[in-house]
Backbone of each chain as nested JSON, in Angstrom:
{
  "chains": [
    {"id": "A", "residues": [
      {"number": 1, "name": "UNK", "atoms": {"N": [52.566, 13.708, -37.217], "CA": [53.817, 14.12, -36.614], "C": [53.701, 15.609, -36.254]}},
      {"number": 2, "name": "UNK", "atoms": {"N": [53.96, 15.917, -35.269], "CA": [54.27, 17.628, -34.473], "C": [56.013, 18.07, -35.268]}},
      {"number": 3, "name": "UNK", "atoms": {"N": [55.875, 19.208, -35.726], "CA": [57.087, 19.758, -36.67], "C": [56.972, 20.924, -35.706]}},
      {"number": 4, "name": "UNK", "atoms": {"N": [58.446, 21.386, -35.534], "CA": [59.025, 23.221, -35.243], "C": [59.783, 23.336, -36.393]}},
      {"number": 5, "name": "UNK", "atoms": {"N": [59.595, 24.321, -37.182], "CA": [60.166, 24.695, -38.24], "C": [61.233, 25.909, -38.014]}},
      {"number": 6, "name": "UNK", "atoms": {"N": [61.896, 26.178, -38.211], "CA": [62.924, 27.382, -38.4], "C": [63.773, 27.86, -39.459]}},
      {"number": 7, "name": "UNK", "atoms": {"N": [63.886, 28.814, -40.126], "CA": [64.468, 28.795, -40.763], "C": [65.406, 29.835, -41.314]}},
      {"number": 8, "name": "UNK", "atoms": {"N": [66.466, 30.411, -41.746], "CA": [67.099, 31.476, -41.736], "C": [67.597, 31.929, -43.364]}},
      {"number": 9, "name": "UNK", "atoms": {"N": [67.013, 32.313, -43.928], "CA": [66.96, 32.395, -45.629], "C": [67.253, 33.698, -46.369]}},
      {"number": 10, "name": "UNK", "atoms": {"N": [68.193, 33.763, -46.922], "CA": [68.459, 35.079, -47.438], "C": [66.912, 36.07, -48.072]}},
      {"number": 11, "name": "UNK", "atoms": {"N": [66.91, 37.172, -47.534], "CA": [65.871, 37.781, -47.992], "C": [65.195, 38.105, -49.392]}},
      {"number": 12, "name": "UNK", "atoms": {"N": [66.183, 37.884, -50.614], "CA": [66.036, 37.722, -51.832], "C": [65.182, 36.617, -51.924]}},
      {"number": 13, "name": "UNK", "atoms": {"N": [64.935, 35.569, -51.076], "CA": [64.015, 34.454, -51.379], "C": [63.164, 33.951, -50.237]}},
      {"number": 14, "name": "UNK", "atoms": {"N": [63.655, 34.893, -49.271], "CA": [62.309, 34.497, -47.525], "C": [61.136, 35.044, -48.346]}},
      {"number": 15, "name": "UNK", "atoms": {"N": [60.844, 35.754, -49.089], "CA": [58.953, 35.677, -48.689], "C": [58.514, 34.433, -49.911]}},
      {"number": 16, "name": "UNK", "atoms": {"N": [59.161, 33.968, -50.788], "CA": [58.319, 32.262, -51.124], "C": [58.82, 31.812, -50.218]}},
      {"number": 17, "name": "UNK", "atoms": {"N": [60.134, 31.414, -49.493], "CA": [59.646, 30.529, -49.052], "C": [58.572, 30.348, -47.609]}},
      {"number": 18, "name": "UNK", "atoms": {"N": [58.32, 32.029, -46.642], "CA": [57.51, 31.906, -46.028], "C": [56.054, 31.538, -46.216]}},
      {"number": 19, "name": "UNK", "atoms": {"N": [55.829, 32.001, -47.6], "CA": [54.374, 31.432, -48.377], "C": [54.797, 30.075, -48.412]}},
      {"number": 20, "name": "UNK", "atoms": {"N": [55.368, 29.582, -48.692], "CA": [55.484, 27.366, -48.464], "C": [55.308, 27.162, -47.483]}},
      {"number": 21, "name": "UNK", "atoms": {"N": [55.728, 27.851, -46.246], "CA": [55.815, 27.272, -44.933], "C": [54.481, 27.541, -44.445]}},
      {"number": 22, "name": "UNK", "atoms": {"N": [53.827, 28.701, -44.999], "CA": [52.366, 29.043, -44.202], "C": [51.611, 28.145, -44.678]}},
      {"number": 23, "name": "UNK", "atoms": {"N": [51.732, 27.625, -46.016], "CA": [50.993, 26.473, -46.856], "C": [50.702, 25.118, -45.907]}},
      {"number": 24, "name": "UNK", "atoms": {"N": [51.996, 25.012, -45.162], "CA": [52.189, 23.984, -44.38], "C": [52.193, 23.829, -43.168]}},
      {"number": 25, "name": "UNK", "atoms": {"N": [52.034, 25.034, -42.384], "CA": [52.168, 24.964, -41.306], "C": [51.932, 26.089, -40.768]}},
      {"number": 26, "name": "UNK", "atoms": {"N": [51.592, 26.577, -38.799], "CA": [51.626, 27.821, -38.599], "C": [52.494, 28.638, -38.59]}},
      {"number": 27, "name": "UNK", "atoms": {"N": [52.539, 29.877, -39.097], "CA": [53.14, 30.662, -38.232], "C": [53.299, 31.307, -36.749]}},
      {"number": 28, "name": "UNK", "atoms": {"N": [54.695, 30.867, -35.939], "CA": [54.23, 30.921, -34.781], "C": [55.327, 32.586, -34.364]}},
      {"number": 29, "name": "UNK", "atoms": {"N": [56.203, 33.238, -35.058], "CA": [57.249, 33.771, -34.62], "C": [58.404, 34.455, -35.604]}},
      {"number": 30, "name": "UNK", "atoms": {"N": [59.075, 35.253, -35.809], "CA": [60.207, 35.474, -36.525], "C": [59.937, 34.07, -38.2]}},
      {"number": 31, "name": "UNK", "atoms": {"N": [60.605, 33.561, -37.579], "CA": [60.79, 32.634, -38.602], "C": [60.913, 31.23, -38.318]}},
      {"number": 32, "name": "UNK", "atoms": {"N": [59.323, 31.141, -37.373], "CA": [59.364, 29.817, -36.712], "C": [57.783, 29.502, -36.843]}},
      {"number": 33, "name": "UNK", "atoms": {"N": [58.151, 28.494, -37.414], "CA": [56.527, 27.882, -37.246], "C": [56.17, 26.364, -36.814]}},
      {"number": 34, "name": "UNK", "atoms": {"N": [55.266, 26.197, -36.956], "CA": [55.054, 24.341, -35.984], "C": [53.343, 24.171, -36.252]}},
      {"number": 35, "name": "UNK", "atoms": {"N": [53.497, 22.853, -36.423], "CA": [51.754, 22.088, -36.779], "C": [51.94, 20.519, -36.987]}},
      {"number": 36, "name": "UNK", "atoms": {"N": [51.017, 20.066, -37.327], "CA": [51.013, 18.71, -37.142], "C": [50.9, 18.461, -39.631]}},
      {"number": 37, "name": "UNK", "atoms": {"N": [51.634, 17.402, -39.396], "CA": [52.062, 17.242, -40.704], "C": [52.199, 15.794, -40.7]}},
      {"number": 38, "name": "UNK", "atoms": {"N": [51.402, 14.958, -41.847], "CA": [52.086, 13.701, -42.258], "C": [53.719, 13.529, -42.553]}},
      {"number": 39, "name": "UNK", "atoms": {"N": [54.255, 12.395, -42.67], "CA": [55.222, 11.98, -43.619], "C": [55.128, 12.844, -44.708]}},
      {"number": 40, "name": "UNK", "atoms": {"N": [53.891, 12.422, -45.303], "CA": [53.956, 13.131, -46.86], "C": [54.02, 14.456, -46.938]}},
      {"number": 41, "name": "UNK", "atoms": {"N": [52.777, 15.03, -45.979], "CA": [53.513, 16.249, -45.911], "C": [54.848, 16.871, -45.738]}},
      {"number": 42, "name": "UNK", "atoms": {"N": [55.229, 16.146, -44.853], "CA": [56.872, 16.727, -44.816], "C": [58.157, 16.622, -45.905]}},
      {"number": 43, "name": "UNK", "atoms": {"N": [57.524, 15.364, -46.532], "CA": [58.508, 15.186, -47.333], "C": [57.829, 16.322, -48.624]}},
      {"number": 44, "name": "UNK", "atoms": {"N": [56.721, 16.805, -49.072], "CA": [56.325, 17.748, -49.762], "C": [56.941, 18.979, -49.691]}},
      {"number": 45, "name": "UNK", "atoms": {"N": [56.741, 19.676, -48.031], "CA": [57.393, 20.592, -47.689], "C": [58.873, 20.945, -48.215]}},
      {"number": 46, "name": "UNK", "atoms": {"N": [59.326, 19.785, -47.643], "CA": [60.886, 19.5, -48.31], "C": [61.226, 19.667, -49.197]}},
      {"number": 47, "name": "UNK", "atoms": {"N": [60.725, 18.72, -50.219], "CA": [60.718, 18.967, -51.658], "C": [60.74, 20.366, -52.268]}},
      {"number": 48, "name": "UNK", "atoms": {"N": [59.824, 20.978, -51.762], "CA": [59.559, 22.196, -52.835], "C": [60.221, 23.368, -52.067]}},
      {"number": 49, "name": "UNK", "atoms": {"N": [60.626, 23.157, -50.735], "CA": [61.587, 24.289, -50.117], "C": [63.002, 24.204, -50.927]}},
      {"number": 50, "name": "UNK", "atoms": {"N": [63.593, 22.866, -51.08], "CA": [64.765, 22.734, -51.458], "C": [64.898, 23.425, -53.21]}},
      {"number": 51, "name": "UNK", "atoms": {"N": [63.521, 23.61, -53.618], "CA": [63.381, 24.396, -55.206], "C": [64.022, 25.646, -54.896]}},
      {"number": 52, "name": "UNK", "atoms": {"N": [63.757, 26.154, -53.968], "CA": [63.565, 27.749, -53.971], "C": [64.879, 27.828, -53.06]}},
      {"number": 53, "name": "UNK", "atoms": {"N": [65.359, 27.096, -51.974], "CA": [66.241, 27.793, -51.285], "C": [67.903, 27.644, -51.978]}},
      {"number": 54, "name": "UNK", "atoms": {"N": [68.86, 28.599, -51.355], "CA": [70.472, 28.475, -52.062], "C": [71.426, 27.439, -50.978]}},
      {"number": 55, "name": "UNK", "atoms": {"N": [71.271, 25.973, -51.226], "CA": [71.962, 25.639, -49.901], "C": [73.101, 26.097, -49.521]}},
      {"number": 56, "name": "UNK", "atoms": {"N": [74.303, 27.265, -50.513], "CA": [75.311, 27.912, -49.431], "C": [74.802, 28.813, -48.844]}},
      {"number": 57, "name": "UNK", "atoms": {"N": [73.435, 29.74, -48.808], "CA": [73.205, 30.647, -48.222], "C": [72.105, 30.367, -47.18]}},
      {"number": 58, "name": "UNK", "atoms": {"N": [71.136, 29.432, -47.245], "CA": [69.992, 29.324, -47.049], "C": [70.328, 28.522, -45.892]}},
      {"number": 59, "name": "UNK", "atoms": {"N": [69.347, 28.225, -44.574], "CA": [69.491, 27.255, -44.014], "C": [67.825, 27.018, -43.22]}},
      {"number": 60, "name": "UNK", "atoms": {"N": [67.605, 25.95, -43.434], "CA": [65.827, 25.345, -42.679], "C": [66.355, 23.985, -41.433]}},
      {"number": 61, "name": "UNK", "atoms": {"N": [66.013, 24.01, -40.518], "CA": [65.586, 22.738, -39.552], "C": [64.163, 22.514, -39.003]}},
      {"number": 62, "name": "UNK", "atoms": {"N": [64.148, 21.242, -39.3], "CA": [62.775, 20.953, -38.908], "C": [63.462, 20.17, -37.906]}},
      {"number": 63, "name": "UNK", "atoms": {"N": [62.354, 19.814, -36.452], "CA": [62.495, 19.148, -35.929], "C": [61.216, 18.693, -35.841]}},
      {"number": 64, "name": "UNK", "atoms": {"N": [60.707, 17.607, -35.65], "CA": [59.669, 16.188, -35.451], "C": [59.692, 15.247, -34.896]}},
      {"number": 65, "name": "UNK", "atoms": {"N": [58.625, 15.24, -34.101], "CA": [58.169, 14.307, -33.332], "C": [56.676, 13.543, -33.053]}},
      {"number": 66, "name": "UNK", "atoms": {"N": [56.78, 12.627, -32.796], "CA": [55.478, 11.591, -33.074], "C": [53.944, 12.251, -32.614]}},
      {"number": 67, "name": "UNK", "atoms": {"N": [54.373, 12.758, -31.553], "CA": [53.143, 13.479, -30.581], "C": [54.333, 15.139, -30.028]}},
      {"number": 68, "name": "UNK", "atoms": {"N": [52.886, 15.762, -29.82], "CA": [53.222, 17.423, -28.712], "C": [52.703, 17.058, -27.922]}},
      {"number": 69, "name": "UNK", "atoms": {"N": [52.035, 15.54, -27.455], "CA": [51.823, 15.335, -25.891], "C": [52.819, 15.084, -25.087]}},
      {"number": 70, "name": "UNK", "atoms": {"N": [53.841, 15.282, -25.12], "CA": [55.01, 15.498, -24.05], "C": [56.068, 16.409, -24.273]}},
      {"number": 71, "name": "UNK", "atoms": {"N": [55.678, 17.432, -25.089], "CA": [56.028, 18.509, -25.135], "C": [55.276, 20.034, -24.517]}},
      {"number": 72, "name": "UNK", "atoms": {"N": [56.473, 20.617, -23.562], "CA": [55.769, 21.927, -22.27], "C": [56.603, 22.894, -23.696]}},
      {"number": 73, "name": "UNK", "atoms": {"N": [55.188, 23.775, -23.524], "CA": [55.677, 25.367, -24.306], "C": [55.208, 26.27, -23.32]}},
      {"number": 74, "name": "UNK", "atoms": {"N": [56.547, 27.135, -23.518], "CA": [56.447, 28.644, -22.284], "C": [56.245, 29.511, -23.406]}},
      {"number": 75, "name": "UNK", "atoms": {"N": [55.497, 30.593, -23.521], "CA": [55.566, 32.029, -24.064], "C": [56.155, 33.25, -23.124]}},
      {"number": 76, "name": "UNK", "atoms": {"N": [56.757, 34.118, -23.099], "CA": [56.935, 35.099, -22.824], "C": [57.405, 35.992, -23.67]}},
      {"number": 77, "name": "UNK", "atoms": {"N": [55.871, 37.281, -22.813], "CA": [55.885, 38.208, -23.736], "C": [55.084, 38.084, -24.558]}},
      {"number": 78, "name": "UNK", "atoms": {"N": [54.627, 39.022, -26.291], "CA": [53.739, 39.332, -26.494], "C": [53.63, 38.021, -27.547]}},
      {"number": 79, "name": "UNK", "atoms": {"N": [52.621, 37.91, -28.217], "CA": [52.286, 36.649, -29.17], "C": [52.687, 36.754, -30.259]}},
      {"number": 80, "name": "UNK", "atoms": {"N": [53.599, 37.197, -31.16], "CA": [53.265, 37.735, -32.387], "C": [52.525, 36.858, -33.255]}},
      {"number": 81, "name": "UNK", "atoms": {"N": [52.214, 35.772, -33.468], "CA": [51.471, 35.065, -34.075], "C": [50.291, 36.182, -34.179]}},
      {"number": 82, "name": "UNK", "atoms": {"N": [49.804, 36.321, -33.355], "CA": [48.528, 36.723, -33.181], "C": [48.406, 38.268, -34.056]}},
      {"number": 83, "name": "UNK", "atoms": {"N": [50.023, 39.132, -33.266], "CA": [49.52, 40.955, -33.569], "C": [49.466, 41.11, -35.367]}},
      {"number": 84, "name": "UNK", "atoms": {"N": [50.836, 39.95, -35.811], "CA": [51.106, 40.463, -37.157], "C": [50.769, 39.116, -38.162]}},
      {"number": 85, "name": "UNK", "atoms": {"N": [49.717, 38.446, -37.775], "CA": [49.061, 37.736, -38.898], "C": [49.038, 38.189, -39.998]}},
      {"number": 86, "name": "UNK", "atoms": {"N": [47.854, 39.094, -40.164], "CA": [46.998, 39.564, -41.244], "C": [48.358, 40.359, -42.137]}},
      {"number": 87, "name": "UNK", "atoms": {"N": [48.968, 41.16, -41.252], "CA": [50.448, 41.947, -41.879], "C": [51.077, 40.959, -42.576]}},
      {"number": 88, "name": "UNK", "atoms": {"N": [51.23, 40.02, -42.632], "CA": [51.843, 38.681, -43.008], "C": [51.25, 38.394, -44.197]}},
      {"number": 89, "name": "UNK", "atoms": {"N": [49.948, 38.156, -44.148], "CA": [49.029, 37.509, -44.883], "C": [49.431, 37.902, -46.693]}}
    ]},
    {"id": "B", "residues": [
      {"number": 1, "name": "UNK", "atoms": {"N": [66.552, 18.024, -18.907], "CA": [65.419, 18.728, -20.381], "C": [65.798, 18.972, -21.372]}},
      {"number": 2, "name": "UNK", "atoms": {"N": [65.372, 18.526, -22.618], "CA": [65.635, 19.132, -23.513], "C": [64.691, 20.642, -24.386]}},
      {"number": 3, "name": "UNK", "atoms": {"N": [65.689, 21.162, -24.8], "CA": [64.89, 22.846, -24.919], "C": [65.65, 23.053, -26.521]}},
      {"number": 4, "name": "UNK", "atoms": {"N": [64.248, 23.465, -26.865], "CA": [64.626, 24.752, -28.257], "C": [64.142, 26.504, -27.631]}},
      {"number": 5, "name": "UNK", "atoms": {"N": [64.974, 27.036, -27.879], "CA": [64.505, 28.23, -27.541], "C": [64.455, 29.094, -28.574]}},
      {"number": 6, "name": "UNK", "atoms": {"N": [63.272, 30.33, -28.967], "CA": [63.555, 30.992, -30.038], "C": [62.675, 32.064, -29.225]}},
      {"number": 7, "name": "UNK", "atoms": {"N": [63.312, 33.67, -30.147], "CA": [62.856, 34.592, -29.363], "C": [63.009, 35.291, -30.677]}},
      {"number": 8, "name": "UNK", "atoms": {"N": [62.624, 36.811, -30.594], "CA": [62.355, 37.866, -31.543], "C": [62.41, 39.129, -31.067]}},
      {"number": 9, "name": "UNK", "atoms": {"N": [63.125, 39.635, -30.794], "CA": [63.513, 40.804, -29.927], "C": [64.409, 42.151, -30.734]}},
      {"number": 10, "name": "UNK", "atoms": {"N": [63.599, 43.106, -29.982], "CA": [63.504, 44.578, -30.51], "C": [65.297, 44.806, -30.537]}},
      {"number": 11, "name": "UNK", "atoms": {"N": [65.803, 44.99, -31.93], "CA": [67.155, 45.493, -31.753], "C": [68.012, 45.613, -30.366]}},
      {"number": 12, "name": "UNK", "atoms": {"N": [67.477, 46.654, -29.979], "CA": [67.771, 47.609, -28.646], "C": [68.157, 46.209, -27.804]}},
      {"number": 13, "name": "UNK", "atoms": {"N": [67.882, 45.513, -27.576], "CA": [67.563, 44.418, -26.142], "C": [68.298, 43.08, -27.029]}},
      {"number": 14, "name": "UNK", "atoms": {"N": [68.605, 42.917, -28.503], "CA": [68.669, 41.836, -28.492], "C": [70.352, 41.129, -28.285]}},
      {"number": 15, "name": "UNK", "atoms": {"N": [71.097, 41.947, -28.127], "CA": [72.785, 41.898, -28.067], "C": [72.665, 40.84, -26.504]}},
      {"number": 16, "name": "UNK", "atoms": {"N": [72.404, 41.938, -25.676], "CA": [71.648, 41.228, -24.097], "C": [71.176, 39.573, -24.548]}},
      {"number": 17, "name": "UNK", "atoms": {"N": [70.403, 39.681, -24.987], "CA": [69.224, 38.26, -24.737], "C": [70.214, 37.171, -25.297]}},
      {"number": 18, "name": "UNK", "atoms": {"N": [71.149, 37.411, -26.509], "CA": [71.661, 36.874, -27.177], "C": [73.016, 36.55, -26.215]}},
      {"number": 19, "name": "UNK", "atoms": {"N": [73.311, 37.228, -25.469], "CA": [74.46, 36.533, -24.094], "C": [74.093, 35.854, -23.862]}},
      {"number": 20, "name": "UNK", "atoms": {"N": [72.598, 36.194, -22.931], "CA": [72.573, 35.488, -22.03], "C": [71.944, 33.797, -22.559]}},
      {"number": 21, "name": "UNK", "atoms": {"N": [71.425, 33.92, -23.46], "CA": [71.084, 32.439, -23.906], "C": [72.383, 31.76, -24.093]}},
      {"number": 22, "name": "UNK", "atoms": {"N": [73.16, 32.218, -24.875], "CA": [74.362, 31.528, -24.99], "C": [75.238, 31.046, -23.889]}},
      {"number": 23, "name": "UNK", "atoms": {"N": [74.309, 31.642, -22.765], "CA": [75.48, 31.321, -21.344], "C": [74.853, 29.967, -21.152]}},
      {"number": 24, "name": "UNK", "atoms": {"N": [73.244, 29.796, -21.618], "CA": [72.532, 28.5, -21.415], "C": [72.356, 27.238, -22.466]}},
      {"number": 25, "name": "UNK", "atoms": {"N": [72.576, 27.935, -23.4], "CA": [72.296, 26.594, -24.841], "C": [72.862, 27.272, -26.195]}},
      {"number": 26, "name": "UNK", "atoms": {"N": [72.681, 25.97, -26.672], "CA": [73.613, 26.093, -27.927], "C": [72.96, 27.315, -28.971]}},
      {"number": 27, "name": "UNK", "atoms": {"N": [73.709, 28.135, -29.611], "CA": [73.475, 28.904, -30.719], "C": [72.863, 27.983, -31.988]}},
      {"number": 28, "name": "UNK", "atoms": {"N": [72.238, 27.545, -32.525], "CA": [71.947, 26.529, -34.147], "C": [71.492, 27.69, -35.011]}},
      {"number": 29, "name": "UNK", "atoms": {"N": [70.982, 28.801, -35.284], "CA": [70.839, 29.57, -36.099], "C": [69.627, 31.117, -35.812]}},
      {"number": 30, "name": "UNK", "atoms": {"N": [70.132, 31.891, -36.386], "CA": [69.316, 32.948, -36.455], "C": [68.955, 33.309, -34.746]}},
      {"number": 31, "name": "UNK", "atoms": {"N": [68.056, 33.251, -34.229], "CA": [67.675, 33.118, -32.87], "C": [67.232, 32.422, -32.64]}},
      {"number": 32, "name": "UNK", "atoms": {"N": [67.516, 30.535, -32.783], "CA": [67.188, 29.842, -32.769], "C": [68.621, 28.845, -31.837]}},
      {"number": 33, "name": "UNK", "atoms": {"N": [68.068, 28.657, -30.689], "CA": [69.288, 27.501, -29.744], "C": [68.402, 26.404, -29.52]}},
      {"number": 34, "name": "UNK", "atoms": {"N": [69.191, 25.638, -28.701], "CA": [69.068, 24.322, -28.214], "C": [70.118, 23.852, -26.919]}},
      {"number": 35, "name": "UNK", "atoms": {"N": [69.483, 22.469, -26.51], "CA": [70.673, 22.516, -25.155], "C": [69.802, 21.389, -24.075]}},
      {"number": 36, "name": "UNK", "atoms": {"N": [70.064, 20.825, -23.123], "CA": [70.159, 20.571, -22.572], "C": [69.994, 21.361, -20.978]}},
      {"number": 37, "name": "UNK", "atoms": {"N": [68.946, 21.257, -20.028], "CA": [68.51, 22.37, -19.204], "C": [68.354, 21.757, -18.021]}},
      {"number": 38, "name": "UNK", "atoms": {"N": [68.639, 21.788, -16.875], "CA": [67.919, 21.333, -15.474], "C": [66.729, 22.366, -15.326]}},
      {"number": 39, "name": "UNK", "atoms": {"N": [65.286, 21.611, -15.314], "CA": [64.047, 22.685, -14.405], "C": [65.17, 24.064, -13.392]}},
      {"number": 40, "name": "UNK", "atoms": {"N": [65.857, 23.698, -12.952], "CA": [66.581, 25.143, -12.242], "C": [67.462, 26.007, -13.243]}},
      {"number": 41, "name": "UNK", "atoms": {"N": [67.755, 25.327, -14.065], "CA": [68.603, 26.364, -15.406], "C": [67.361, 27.189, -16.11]}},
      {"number": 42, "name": "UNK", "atoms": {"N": [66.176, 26.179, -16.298], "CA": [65.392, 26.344, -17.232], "C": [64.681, 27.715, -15.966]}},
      {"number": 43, "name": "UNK", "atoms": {"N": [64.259, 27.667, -14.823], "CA": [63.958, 28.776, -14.377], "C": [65.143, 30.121, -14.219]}},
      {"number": 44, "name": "UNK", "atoms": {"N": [66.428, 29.745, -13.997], "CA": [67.252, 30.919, -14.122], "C": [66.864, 32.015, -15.593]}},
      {"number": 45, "name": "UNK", "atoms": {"N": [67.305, 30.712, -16.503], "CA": [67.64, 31.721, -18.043], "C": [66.3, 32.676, -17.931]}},
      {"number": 46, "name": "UNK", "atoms": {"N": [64.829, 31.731, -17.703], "CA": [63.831, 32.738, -18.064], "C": [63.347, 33.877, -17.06]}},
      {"number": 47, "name": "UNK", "atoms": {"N": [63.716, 33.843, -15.573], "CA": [64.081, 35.148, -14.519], "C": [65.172, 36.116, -15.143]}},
      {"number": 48, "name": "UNK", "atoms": {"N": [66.301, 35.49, -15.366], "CA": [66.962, 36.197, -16.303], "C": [66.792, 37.03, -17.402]}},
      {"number": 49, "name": "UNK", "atoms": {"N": [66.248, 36.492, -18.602], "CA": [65.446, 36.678, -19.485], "C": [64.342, 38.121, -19.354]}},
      {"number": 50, "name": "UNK", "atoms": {"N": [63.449, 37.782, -18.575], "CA": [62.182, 38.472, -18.454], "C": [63.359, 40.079, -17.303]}},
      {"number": 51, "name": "UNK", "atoms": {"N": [63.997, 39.811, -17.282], "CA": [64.912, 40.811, -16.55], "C": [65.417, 41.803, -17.783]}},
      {"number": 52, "name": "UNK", "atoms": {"N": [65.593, 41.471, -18.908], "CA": [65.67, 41.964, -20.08], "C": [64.641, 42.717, -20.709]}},
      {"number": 53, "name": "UNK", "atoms": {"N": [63.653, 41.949, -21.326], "CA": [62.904, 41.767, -22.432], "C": [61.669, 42.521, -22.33]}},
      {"number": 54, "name": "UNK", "atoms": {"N": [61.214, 43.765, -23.258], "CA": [59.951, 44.226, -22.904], "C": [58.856, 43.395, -23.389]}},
      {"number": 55, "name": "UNK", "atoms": {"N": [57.984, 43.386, -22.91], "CA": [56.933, 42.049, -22.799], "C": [55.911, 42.583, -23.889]}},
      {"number": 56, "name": "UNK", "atoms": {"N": [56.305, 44.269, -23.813], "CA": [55.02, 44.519, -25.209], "C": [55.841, 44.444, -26.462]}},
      {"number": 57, "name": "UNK", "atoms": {"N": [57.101, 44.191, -26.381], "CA": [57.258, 44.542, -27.806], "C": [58.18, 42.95, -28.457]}},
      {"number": 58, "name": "UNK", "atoms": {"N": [58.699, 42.543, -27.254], "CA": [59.468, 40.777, -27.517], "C": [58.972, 39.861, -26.929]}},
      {"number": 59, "name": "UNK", "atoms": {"N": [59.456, 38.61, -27.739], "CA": [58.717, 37.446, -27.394], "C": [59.56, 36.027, -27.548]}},
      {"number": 60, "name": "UNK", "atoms": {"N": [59.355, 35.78, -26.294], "CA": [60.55, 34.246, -26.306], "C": [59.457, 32.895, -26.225]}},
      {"number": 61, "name": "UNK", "atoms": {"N": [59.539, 31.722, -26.946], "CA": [59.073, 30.722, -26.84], "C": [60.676, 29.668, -26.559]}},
      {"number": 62, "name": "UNK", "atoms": {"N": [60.109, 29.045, -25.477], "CA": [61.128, 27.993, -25.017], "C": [60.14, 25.988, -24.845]}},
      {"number": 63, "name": "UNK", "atoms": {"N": [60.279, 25.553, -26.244], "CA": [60.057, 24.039, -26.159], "C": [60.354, 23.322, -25.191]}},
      {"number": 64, "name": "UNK", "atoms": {"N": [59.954, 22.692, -24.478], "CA": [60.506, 21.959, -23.683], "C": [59.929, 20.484, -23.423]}},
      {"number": 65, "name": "UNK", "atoms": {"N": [60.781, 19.287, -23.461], "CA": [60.843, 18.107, -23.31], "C": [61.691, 17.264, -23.056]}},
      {"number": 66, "name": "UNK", "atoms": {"N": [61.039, 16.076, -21.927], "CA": [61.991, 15.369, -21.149], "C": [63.324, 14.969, -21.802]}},
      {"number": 67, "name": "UNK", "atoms": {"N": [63.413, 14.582, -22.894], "CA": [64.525, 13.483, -23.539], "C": [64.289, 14.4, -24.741]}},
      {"number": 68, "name": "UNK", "atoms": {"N": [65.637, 14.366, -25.641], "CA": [65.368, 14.58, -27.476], "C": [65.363, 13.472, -28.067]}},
      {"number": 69, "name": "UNK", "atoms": {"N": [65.204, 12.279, -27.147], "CA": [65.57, 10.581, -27.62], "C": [64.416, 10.495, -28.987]}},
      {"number": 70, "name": "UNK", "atoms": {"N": [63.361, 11.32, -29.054], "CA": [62.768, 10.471, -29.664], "C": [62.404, 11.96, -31.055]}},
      {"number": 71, "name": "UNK", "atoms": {"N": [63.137, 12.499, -30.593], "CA": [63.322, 14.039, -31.719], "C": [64.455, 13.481, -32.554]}},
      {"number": 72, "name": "UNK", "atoms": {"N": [63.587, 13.706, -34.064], "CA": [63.906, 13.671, -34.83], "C": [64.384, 15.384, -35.896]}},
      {"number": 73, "name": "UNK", "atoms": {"N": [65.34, 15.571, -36.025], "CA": [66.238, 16.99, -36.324], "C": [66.806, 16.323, -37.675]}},
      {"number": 74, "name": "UNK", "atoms": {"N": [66.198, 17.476, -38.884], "CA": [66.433, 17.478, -40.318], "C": [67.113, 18.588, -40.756]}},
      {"number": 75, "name": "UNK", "atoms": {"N": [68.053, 18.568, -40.841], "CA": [68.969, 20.158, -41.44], "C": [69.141, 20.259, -42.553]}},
      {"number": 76, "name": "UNK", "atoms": {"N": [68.648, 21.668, -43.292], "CA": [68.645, 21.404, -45.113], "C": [69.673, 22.441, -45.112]}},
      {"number": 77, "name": "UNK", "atoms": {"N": [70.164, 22.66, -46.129], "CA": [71.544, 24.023, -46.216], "C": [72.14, 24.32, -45.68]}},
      {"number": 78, "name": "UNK", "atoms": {"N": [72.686, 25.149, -45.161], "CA": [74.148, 25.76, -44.735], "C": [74.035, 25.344, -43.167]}},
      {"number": 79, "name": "UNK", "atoms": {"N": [74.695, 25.115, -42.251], "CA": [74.717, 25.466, -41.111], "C": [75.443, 26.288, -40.443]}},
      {"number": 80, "name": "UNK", "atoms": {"N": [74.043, 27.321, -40.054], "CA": [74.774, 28.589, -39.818], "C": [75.331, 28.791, -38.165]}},
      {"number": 81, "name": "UNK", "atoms": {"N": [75.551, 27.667, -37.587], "CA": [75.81, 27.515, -36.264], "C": [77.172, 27.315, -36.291]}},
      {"number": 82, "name": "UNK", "atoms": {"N": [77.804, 26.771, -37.377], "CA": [79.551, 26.599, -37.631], "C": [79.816, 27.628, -38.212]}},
      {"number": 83, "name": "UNK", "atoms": {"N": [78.972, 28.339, -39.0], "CA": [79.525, 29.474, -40.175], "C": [80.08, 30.446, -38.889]}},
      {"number": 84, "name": "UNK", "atoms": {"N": [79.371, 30.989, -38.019], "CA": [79.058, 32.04, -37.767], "C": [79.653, 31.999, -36.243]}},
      {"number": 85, "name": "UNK", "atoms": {"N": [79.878, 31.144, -35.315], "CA": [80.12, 31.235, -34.251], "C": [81.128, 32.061, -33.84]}},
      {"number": 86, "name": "UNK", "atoms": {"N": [82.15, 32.071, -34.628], "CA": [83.025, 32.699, -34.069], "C": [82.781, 34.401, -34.197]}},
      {"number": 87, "name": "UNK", "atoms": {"N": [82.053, 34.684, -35.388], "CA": [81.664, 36.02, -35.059], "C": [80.614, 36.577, -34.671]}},
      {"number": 88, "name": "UNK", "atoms": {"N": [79.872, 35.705, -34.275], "CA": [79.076, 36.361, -32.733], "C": [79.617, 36.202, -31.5]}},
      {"number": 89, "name": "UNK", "atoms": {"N": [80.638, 35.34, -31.346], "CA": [81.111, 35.708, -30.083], "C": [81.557, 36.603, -29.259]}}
    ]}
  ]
}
């Protein structure tokens, strides 16, 4: 399955859960990432995000789909994937 | 079309970007929309857009695919698209 992840998490607890999400997937952006993931994976992901996040404060959407072969991506502008990896890391 | 759009933009520019998406698709969180697009919307917002946005320092990714018929959308915690609408408006 192709996942876009997003997510908007109070900062007291965004950097685990950005370490879960890098576990699982790329980082593509702010607080967006996307990769290809089983079921199981996702339901893993899930699982152990819902440990760490506050559901009145916290909020994640995944969206998924079977294939990214009929999915068009535009970039504009610079990559950040790319400049602030390692800064990330 | 269906579109996720997410962008990451330098303070300075992001009040702007944040109109003008909203003139095109839905707000769902953080800088994260959605919506429904004609190929001619979908070229306005991003002429629009790139009319804004410095290219060395922000960065917009816009998903795009025919139908969401077969998108599957998982929301964990708060949704910050009801919390909040009225005060970003």
């Amino acid at each position: 399955m192709f996942c876009i992840a997003v997510y908007d998490i109070n900062e007291k607890r965004v950097a685990k859960v950005l370490k879960l999400f890098r576990q699982y997937l790329h980082w593509i952006q702010n607080s967006v990432f996307e990769g290809h993931l089983s079921p199981g994976q996702i339901d893993d992901l899930i699982d152990k995000a819902l440990e760490i996040i506050d559901p009145e404060e916290d909020s994640i959407i995944i969206y998924i789909m079977e294939t990214d072969k009929y999915l068009e991506k535009l970039n504009f502008g610079i990559d950040k994937s790319r400049l602030t990896s390692n800064f990330i890391d």
